[in-house]
C-alpha positions in Angstrom: -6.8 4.0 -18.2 -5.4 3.1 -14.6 -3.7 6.0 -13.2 -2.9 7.1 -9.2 -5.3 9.2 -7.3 -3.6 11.4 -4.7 -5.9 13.9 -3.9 -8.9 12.6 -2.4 -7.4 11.0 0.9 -11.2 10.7 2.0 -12.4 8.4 -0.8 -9.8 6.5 -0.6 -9.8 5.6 3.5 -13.5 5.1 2.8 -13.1 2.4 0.1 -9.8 0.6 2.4 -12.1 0.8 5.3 -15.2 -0.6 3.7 -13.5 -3.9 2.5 -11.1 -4.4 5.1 -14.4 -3.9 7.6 -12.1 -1.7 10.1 -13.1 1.5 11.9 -12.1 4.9 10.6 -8.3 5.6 10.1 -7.4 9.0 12.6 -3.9 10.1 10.9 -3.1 8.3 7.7 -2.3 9.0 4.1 -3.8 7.8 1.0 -3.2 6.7 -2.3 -5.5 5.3 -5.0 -5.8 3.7 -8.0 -8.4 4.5 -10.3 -9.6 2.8 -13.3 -11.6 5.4 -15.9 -12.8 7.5 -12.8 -13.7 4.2 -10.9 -11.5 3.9 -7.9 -10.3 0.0 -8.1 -7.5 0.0 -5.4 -6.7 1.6 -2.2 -3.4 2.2 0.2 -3.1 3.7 3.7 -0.5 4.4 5.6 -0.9 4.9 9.5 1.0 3.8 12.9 4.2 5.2 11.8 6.1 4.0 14.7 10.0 4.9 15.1 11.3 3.9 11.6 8.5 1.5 10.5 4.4 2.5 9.2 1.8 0.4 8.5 0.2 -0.3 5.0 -3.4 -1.5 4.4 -4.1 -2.5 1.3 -7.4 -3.4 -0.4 -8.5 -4.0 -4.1 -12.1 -4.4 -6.2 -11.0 -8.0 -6.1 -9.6 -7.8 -9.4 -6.4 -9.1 -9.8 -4.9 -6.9 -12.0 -5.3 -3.9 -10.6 -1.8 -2.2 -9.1 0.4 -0.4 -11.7 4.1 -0.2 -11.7 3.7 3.7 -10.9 1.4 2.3 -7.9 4.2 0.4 -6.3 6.8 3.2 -7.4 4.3 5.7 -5.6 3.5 3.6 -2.5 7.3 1.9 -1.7 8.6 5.3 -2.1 6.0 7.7 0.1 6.7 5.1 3.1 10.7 4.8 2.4 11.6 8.2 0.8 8.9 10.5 2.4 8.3 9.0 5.6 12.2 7.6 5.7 11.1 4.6 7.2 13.0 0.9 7.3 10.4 -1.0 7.4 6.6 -1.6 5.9 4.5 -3.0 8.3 1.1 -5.4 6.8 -0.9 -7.4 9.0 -2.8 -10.3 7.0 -5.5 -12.6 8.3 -4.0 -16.1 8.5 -7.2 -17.5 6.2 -6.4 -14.7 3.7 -4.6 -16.8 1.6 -4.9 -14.2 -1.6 -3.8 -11.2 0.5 -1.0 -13.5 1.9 0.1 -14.7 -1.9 -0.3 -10.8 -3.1 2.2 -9.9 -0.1 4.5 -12.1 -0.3 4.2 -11.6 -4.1 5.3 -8.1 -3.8 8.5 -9.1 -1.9 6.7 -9.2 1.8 8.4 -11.6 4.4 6.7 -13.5 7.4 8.0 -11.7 11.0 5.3 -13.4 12.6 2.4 -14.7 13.6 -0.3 -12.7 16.4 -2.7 -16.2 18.2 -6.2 -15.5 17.7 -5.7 -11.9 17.1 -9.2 -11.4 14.9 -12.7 -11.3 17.2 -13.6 -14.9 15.5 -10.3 -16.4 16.8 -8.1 -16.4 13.5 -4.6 -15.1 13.5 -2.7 -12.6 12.3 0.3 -12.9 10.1 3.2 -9.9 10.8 4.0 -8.9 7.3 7.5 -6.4 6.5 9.5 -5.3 3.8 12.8 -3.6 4.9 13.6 -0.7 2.6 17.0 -2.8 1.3 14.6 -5.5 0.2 12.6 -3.2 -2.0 12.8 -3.5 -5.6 10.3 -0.6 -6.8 12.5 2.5 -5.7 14.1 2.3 -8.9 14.5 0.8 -12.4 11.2 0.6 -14.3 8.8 1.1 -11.5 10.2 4.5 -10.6 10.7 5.5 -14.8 7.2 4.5 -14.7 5.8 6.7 -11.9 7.9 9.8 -13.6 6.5 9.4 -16.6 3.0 9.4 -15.0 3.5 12.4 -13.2 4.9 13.7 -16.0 2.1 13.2 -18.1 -0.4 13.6 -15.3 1.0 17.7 -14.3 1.1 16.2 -11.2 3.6 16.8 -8.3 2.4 13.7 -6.6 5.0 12.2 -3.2 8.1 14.0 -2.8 10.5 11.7 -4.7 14.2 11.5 -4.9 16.4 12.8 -7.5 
């Protein structure tokens, strides 16, 4: 049974870090998703900057992996904890399944960084403005209550 992992920040920066081949996160949070006691998804944020953060985002390559109560947890930590406007992703250009997951989730192009990767390939400038955000509410957020709920725990600070 999929449910969120919030308390072991470390495990989950290690498991982001490992597949998106990046050096150690300094201040960050985490959230998971784990799968039967196997972590199969991961989520940091870092670089909050003024009223945007940055999301990383990495998976077992499964593609079934993020819950409802995931997105509920994650969209609502950056927006309603961190009151930012803005979500922040930066995407390899030749990534076209993390591009297609983004823009999936509701993601738009800002931009594009030139040869922004140490073999030459480009970035792509991924946000989601708060007011473009469908899981604060509705059945994503009934579904991260009812997970806490079930779970006993008290999980992000969330809004009433």
């Amino acid at each position: 049974m999929k449910r969120i992992l919030w308390n072991e920040p470390e495990r989950v920066e290690r498991f982001v870090r490992e597949r998106l081949d990046c050096r150690p996160f300094k201040e960050y949070a985490a959230i998971g998703i784990e799968d039967d006691g196997e972590l199969i998804g991961g989520i940091i944020f870092d670089s909050k900057w003024g009223a945007s953060i940055q999301m990383h985002v990495a998976s077992n390559g499964s593609r079934h992996w993020m819950t409802a109560a995931g997105l509920a947890a994650c969209f609502g930590y950056a927006f309603n904890q961190e009151k930012v406007n803005i979500i922040v992703g930066l995407v390899r250009a030749d990534n076209i399944e993390a591009r297609r997951f983004d823009e999936h989730l509701g993601f738009k192009q800002c931009g594009q960084l030139p040869l922004a990767c140490t073999d030459g390939t480009d970035l792509i400038v991924y946000g989601m403005r708060k007011s473009d955000c469908r899981y604060l509410q509705g059945k994503y957020h009934a579904e991260l209550i009812a997970e806490l709920r079930d779970s006993g725990s008290s999980g992000p600070r969330l809004p009433t």
